[in-house]
C-alpha positions in Angstrom: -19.5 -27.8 -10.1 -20.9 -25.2 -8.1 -18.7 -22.7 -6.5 -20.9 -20.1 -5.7 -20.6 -20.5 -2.0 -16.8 -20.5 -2.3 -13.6 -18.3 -2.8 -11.3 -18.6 -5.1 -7.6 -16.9 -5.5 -6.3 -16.0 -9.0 -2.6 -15.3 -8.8 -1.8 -13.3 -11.9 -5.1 -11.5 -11.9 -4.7 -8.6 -13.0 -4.3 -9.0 -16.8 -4.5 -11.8 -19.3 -4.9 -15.2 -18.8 -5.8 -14.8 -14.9 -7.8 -11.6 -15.1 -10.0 -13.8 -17.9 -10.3 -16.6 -15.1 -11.2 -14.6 -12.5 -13.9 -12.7 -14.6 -14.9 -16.2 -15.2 -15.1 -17.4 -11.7 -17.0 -14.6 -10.3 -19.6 -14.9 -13.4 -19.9 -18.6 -11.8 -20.7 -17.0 -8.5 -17.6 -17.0 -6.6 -15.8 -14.8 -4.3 -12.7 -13.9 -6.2 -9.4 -12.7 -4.5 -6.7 -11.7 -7.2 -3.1 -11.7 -6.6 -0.6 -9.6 -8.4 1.8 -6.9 -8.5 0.5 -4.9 -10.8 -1.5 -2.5 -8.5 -3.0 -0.3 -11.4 -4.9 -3.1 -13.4 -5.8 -5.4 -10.0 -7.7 -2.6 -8.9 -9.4 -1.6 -11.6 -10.3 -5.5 -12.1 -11.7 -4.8 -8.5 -13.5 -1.8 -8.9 -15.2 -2.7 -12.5 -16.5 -6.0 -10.7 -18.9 -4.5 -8.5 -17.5 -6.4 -5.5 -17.3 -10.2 -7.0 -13.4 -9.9 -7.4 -11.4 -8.3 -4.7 -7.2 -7.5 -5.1 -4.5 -7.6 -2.8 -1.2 -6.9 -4.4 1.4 -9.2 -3.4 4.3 -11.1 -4.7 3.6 -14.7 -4.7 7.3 -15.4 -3.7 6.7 -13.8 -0.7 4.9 -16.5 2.0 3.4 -13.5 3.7 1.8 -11.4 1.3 0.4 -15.0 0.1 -0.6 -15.2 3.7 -2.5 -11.6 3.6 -4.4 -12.6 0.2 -5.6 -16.1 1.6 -7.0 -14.1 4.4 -8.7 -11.6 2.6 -10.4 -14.8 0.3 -11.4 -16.6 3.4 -12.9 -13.5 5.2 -16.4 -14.1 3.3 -16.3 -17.6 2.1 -14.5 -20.5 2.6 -11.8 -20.9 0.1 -12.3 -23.7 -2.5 -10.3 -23.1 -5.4 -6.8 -21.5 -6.0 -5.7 -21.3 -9.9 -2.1 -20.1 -10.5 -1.7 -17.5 -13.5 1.4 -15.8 -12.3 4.4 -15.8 -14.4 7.3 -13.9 -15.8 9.8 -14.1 -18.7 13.2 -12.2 -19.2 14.4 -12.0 -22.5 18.1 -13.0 -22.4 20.8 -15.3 -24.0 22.1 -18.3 -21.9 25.5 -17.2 -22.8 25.9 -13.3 -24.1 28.1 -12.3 -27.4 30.9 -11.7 -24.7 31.2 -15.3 -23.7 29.3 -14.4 -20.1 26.3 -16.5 -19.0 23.1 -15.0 -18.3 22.1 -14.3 -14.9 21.6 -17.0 -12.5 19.4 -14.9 -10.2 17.3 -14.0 -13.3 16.9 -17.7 -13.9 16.0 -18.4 -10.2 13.6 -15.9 -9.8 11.7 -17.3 -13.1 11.4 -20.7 -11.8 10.2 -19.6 -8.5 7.6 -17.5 -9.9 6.6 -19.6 -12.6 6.7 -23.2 -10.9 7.4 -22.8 -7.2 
């Protein structure tokens, strides 16, 4: 397949599995727009990619800041593919020592990261 007249969004970019995939989709020739919160590594992603891979730091729960980063991937091609990376992981027991279940808002916010 050839992309290299398309964008393409990474959320997760900046490190790991999506910063390897968005290193790999701007070696293929596309215009890469990575999403994450992690404003330190996204830019130097960025920076080191001599202008192949662009960052917008945004929270991918957030419709808005999606908004902003589908923007900034359409401005100089039209947007073609869109891989999802982003995801998060709290380390805690369903039910504590103390008989108290874990937090249901920590739960939530896992799922809507990692699958919504």
């Amino acid at each position: 397949m050839d992309i290299s007249s398309s964008s393409a969004i990474v959320t997760g970019g900046a490190s790991g599995l999506g910063a390897a995939t968005a290193h790999a989709l701007a070696a293929s020739g596309a215009f890469v727009t990575i999403i994450d919160l992690n404003e330190h590594a996204g830019n130097v992603i960025a920076e080191e990619s001599n202008g192949t891979i662009t960052f917008v730091p945004a929270d991918v729960t957030n419709p808005e800041e999606v908004q902003t980063a589908i923007g900034v991937a359409t401005e100089r091609r039209p947007l073609r593919v869109a891989v999802n990376c982003a995801g998060i992981a709290i380390g805690e027991r369903t039910v504590g020592r103390d008989g108290e279940p874990a937090d249901l808002g920590h739960f939530a916010k896992v799922i809507q990261v990692n699958l919504v």
